[in-house]
Steps between C-alpha positions, in 0.01 A plus 500: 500500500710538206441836312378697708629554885321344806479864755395322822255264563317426856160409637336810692406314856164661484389297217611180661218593791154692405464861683139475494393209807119407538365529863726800590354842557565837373826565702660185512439533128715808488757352720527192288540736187747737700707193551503428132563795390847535771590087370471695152726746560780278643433234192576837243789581650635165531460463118667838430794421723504155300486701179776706582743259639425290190615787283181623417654805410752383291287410183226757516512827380290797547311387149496200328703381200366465161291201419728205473510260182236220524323678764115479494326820317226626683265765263248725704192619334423878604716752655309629801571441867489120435666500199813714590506281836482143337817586248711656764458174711538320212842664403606467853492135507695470184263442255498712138165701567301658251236755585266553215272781454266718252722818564796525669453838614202453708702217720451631860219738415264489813188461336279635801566701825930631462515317860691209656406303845197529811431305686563121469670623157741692660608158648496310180733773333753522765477097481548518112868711597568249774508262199733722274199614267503859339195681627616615861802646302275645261271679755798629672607643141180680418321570846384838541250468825614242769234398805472223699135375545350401836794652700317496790443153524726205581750399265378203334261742310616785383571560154754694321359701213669778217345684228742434165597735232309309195765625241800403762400168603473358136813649359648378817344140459580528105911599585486196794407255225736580192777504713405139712717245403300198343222716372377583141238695400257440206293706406210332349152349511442136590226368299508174660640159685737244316390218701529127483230229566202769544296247385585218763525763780124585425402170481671453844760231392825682550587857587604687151785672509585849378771603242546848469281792373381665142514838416244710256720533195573073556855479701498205738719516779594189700533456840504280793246692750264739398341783758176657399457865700259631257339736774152632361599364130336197431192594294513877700198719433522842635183682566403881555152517546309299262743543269738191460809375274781231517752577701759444780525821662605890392821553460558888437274725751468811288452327126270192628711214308429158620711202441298222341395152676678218500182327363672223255678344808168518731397231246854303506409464869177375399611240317642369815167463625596734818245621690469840374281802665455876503578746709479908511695745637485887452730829553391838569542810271818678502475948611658769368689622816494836340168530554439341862460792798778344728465783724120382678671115475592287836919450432602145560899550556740202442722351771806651563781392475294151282595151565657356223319153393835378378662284835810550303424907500411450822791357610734700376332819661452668118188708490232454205620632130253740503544640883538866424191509268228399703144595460153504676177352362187596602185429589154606475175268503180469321140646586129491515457662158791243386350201594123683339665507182660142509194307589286746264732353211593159623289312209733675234835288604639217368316131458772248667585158438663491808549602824703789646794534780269498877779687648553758247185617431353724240329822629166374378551165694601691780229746491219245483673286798533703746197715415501671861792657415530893371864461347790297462870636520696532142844569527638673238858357360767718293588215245866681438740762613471616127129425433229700550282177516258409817396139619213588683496150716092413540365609234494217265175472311448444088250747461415712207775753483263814502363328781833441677570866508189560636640316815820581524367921516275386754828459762635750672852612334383360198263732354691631212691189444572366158479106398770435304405150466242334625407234699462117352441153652674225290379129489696236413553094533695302805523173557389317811817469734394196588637335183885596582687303790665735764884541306191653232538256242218427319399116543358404173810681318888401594743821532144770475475738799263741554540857724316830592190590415482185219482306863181721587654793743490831511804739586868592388630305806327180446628474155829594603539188791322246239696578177815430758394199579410412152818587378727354739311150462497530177890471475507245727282285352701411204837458698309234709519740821220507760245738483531788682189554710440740811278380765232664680681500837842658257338784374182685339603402189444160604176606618395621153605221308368272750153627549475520084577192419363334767116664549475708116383828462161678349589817545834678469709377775685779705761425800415611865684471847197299613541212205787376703446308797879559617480888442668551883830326335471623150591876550585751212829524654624198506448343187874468457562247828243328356598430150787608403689241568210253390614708150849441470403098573306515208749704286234810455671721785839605300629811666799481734433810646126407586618150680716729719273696622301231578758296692589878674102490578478201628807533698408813715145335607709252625690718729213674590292199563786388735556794683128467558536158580747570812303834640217248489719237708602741737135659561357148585750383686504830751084456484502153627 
C-alpha cells in the first residue's frame, strides 16, 4: 500500500470460529471462551514476532512524522475527550489533522467529576493506551488518588480508577497536542457543514457528501473527513433551578462563565435530516474545602504505590507523575432531614426535554427511587493539589441555589460549607447512533463521523474510545484503507460501538463489565495482547517502545503457559 506502510496483517483464529456455541451450558461455555482467549494469545504474538522480523521497528518511531503532502486532512469539531482522541489518531495515521474549537484553552478541561476510569471504563481507557491514544498517559500525568475498584472480585471486573488534578490534566492534554506532529489547532467557532448533494441525500437518492466546515466570522476550511465531538454543545441549555440560558457547560468555577452552544451547527445537522433527540445530563456544585470539617469525615486513602494506566508506564516499572503527592477523598452520605428537604422542593427543578443518565443519578432521582433508604454515600473529591475546590460525587441536583445550600448543611462535615458554584443539569441534542455504520461514519453523508456524547453517551471514557475510532477511520477512509473496527469479542470498545449502533439509545448510554458477553477474556489488564498489535496493522499503534512491550508480554505467558503445560504432563501421567 503505497504511502503509507503495511505493519502486519493476520486473521485472529477466533474470528474464523464463534466463541459463543448454542446448546452448550454454562461451563463448557467458559471453556470454549478460555480456549479462545489462549488461541488469542498465540495469534498476537505470532503477529508481533511477524512485525518484528519484518522490520517493524525500522520505520516507526516513538511519534509520528508530520502530515505528508497529499495526505487526507481530517478536521475534528470540539476538543474534549473525543475531540483530542480523534486528531491524535488522525495524525498518527498520517493524515494533516485539524482540531477545531471555541477556545483553545479549555481543550482537555473535564467538564464534570476531575476523575478518569471504574468499572467497565477503567477497561475502555487502558484499551484506548493499548491503541496508542493519549488519555492513559494523561491520567498517569495528573493522577492524584489511585484505587482499583472491585479488588476483591475476579479479574475480569475490576476497574482501575484516579482522581485528576483539573488544572494538570488540561495543560497536560493542551502541551500533548501543540507538540503532536500532524496536528493544528484552530481556535474558532463552526457555524456550520459545507456539504454536497444535501438535497439528494434527503431525498434518499445518493449519500451527500461533506466538504469541510464554516466558522462565525465566514472562513471555510476544507477537508476530506470531518469528526463532530461537540459533547453537550449542540443547542446546550444549562439549567439551575428554574432558571435557564444557552449554553454548553461552565467553564470557570469561581466566575460562572459558560461557553456558548454550538446551536448554528445543531441545525447544519438538521438539514441532513438526521434523527436528532435530546438528552440531559447534570454536575454537582463545587465546596469550598476551606470550609468542610474534615476532621468528623470517613478518609478514603489512595493505593499505594498506584498502578499506572499507561502499559507503556507499566512496563517500564516508572511510578505515576504525581506519586509523591497523593491525596485522600472522603466520604460522608446524605440523611433523613436531606432527603425532607429534597422531596419538600422537588417541584422547583428544572422542566426536561429529555431524559437523564440511569446510572448516574441525581440526588432527587435517587432519593425518590429508593425511598426506603435514610442516606446515600457522597464522596468528597479534592479537584487539585493547588485548589481548594470539592467535587462532592452524588450530589447532583439543579435546584434553586438557596435551596442547594440548604442540603448540602444538612450533611455531616458540611455544615459550614460554602458553594462556590452551584449545581446545573445541561440539555442538549444527539443523534440516534443508529444512523452511523460501525467505522462511525455517518450513512447519509460520505467522510462525516460522529463521537462522544453527539453519539448519545455519557462519560469522559466513552468519548475518549469513540472519538479514536472516529478519527482513525476517518483517515483511512480517504486513502481507500479498511475501516478500522473492534469487535465485541476484541474489546469493550467494541462492545460500545457495537451495542450503539446496533440497538440505539434513549437515555445516556454508559459502559459496564456486564454489557460484554466475553467480560472473562476482556480484562483491564490485558488490553494490550489484545490490540495492540491489531493497532500497528491498522497504522494507529505507532510507538516502538509500546510494540515491545507487547511482544515482551506476550512472550513470558508463553513460557509460563509452557512450563505449566509440562507440570501438567507430568501430574497426569504419574495420576494415571
Amino acid at each position: 500500500r503505497a504511502g503509507r506502510p503495511l505493519l502486519l496483517a493476520f486473521e485472529p483464529p477466533w474470528k474464523q470460529e464463534p466463541i459463543d456455541r448454542p446448546g452448550r451450558g454454562r461451563r463448557q461455555q467458559q471453556q470454549v471462551a478460555m480456549l479462545a482467549y489462549n488461541r488469542r494469545l498465540l495469534g498476537l504474538g505470532l503477529a508481533l514476532l511477524t512485525a518484528h522480523a519484518g522490520g517493524l521497528a525500522a520505520p516507526v518511531r516513538s511519534l509520528v512524522a508530520p502530515a505528508r503532502a497529499g495526505a487526507p486532512t481530517v478536521l475534528v469539531i470540539g476538543g474534549g475527550h473525543a475531540g483530542t482522541e480523534a486528531v491524535a489518531a488522525a495524525a498518527r495515521l498520517g493524515a494533516r489533522a485539524l482540531l477545531v474549537s471555541q477556545r483553545l484553552d479549555t481543550i482537555g478541561e473535564m467538564s464534570c467529576n476531575p476523575s478518569i476510569g471504574g468499572i467497565g471504563k477503567g477497561h475502555l481507557v487502558r484499551e484506548v493506551d493499548a491503541l496508542d491514544g493519549l488519555m492513559g498517559k494523561l491520567i498517569d500525568e495528573a493522577g492524584i488518588h489511585f484505587r482499583m475498584l472491585n479488588e476483591r472480585k475476579g479479574p475480569a471486573v475490576r476497574g482501575p480508577r484516579a482522581q485528576a488534578d483539573r488544572d494538570i490534566y488540561r495543560v497536560a492534554t493542551q502541551e500533548a497536542l501543540r507538540h503532536y506532529p500532524g496536528v493544528e489547532l484552530v481556535e474558532g467557532s463552526v457555524a456550520e457543514l459545507i456539504i454536497d448533494d444535501a438535497e439528494a441525500a434527503v431525498l434518499g437518492a445518493r449519500p451527500a457528501t461533506v466538504r469541510g466546515v464554516r466558522l462565525e466570522d465566514g472562513t471555510e476550511i476544507f477537508a476530506d473527513s470531518v469528526v463532530i465531538t461537540t459533547g453537550t454543545f449542540l443547542r446546550g441549555v444549562v439549567h439551575v433551578g428554574q432558571e435557564s440560558r444557552p449554553a454548553g457547560r461552565y467553564i470557570k468555577s469561581e466566575d460562572r462563565e459558560v461557553e456558548p452552544p454550538a446551536s448554528k451547527l445543531a441545525a447544519s445537522l438538521g438539514a441532513l435530516r438526521l434523527p436528532l433527540a435530546r438528552l440531559k445530563t447534570g454536575t454537582p456544585p463545587r465546596l469550598d474545602g476551606r470550609t468542610i470539617d474534615w476532621e468528623h469525615l470517613e478518609p478514603q486513602p489512595s493505593s499505594r504505590p498506584p498502578q499506572p494506566f499507561s502499559y507503556v508506564r507499566a512496563g517500564l516499572g516508572l511510578p505515576v507523575a504525581q506519586a509523591d503527592r497523593l491525596i485522600d477523598c472522603y466520604r460522608t452520605a446524605t440523611n433523613v432531614r436531606t432527603h425532607q428537604i429534597v422531596l419538600a422542593n422537588a417541584h422547583l427543578l428544572p422542566k426536561y426535554e429529555g431524559p437523564g443518565p440511569r446510572y448516574c443519578p441525581s440526588l432527587t432521582a435517587k432519593v425518590t427511587r429508593f425511598a426506603g433508604r435514610d442516606s446515600h454515600g457522597i464522596w468528597l473529591e479534592p479537584e487539585g493539589l493547588n485548589s481548594h475546590l470539592v467535587y462532592p460525587n452524588g450530589l447532583s441536583s439543579a435546584f434553586p441555589e438557596e435551596v442547594q445550600k440548604l442540603v448540602i448543611q444538612s450533611i455531616a462535615g458540611l455544615e459550614k460549607a460554602d458553594i462556590i458554584r452551584p449545581a446545573y443539569d445541561v440539555e442538549y441534542d444527539f443523534v440516534d447512533p443508529r444512523a452511523v455504520d460501525h467505522s462511525l461514519a455517518v450513512k447519509a453523508c460520505k467522510g462525516l463521523y460522529l463521537a462522544g456524547q453527539v453519539l448519545g453517551t455519557t462519560g469522559y471514557e466513552e468519548a475518549a474510545a469513540l472519538g479514536l475510532v472516529a478519527g482513525a477511520n476517518a483517515a483511512l477512509a480517504p486513502a481507500g484503507f479498511e475501516p478500522f473496527v473492534v469487535g465485541r469479542e476484541e474489546g469493550y470498545i467494541g462492545v460500545l460501538v457495537d451495542d450503539l449502533v446496533s440497538a440505539g439509545t434513549s437515555e445516556p448510554y454508559r459502559m459496564f463489565t456486564s454489557r460484554a458477553e466475553y467480560r472473562l477474556c476482556l480484562r483491564q489488564d490485558n488490553a494490550d495482547l489484545r490490540l495492540t498489535a491489531r493497532g500497528a496493522a491498522a497504522g494507529l499503534v505507532v510507538d516502538e517502545q509500546r510494540i515491545e512491550l507487547a511482544q515482551r508480554k506476550v512472550f513470558c505467558l508463553k513460557k509460563k503457559k509452557g512450563v505449566l503445560f509440562f507440570f501438567s504432563f507430568f501430574f497426569f501421567f504419574f495420576l494415571f
